[in-house]
C-alpha positions in Angstrom: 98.2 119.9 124.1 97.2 117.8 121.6 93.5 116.7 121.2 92.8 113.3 119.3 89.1 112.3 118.3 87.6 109.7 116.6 86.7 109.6 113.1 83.3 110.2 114.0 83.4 113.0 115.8 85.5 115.1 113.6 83.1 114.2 110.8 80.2 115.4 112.8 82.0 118.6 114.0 83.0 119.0 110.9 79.8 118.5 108.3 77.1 117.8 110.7 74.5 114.9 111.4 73.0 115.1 108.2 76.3 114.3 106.3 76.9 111.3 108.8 73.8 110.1 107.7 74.3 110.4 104.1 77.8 108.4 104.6 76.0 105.6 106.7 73.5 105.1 103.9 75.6 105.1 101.2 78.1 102.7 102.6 75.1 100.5 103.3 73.9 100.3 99.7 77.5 100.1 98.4 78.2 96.9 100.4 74.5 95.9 100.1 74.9 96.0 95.7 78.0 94.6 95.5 76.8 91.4 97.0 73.8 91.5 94.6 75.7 91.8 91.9 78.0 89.0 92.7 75.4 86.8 93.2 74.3 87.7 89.4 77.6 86.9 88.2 79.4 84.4 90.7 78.6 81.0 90.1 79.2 77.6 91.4 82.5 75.8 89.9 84.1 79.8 89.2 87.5 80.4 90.1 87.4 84.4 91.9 90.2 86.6 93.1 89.8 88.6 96.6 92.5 90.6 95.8 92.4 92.5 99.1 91.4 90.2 101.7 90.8 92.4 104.2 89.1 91.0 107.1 88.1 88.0 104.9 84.3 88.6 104.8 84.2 89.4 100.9 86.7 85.8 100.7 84.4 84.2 102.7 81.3 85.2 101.1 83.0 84.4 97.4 83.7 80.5 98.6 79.7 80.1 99.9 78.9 81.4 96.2 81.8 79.1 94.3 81.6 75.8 96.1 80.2 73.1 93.9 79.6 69.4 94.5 82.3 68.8 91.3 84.9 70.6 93.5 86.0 72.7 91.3 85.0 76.5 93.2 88.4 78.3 93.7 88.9 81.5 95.9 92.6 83.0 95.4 92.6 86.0 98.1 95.4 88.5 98.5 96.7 91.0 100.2 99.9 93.3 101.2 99.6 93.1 104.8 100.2 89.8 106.3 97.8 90.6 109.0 95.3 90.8 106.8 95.9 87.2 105.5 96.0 86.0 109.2 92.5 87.7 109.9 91.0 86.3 106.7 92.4 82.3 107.2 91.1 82.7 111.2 87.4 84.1 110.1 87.4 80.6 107.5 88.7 78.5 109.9 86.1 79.5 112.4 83.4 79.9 109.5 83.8 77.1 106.7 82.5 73.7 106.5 84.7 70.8 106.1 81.6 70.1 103.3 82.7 73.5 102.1 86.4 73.1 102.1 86.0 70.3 100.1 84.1 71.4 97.7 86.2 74.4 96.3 90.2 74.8 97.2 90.8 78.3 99.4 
């Protein structure tokens, strides 16, 4: 018989609750910085690579902090799975301005 669990549950067999916890809150800071430190260093008018797109939250996110009223924001995302790059163009279709679209070049 072969006995399939989730990620979750073979962590918390595995190290415990406290170790979960530890993960969740890392992860959380992780994500949390690297958006601070973007912000310190992305500008409006900068041209920025997404080089793994993803779901196309970190593209998304890059083209609210490049967009300028001179037009000249670029996002360049990539990725090796073509899914990826669906996911990512669906998320800025649904999430992007036509303000916003205009004023950098996805």
């Amino acid at each position: 018989m072969i006995l399939l669990k989730t990620l979750d549950d073979f962590l918390h067999e595995c190290f415990g609750f406290e170790f979960l916890l530890i993960l969740l809150v890392f992860f959380f800071f992780f994500f949390y910085k690297k958006f601070r430190i973007w912000k310190r260093v992305v500008q409006n008018g900068d041209t920025v690579i997404d080089a793994t797109c993803g779901n196309g939250y970190d593209t998304l996110a890059m083209l609210k902090m490049v967009a300028d009223e001179l037009g000249r924001g670029r996002v360049y995302g990539m990725d090796i799975q073509g899914d990826a790059l669906k996911r990512t163009s669906s998320l800025l279709d649904e999430s992007v301005t036509l303000k916003e679209v205009i004023l950098s070049r996805i």
